[in-house]
N, C-alpha and C positions, 0 to 999 in steps of 0.2 A: 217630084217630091210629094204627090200623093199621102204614101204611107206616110209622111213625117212632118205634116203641115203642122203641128201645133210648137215642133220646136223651130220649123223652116220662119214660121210664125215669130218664133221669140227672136232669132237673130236677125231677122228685116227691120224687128222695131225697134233694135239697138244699135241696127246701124252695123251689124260684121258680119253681113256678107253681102254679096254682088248676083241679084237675081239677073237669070240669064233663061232666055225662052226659047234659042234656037242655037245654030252655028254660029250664025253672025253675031250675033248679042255675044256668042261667050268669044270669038275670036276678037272684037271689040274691046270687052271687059277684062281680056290678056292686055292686048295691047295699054289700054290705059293703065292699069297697073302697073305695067313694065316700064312706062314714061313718067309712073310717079314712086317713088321709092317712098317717100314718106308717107304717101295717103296709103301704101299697101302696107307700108310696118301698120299706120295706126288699125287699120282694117283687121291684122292677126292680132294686134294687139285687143283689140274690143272682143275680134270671136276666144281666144284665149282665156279673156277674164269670164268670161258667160259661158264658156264651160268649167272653167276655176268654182264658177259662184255654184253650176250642179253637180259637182262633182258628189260622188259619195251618194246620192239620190236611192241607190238600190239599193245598197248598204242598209238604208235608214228604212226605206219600207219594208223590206226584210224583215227588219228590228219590230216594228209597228206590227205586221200582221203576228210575228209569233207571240208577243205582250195580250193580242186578241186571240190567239188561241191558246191560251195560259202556261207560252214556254217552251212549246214542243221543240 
């Protein structure tokens, strides 16, 4: 996750997603998911709203840079 630490970043601190460092950590982090129905609904349910909440993000910068280059 290199290239995408700053959003890897925003979904660890809210909690919706499951860092995983190797095979075992992610054959692991299956497994408990699969034994909890509910901690994995609320888990899509957290990564779901936090990308609900950026959604549109380009859209808007988009908007913002052409307002600084007067409209183009």
């Amino acid at each position: 996750m290199f290239n995408f630490r700053d959003i890897a970043e925003l979904f660890r601190k809210n909690q919706a997603c499951v860092l995983v460092r190797n095979e075992q950590e992610l054959k692991k982090g299956i497994i408990e998911l699969l034994n909890n129905p509910s901690g994995a609904e609320n888990l899509g349910k957290k990564a779901r709203d936090l990308v609900s909440q950026y959604k549109g993000a380009t859209g808007k910068n988009t908007g913002f840079v052409r307002n600084i280059l007067g409209g183009i």
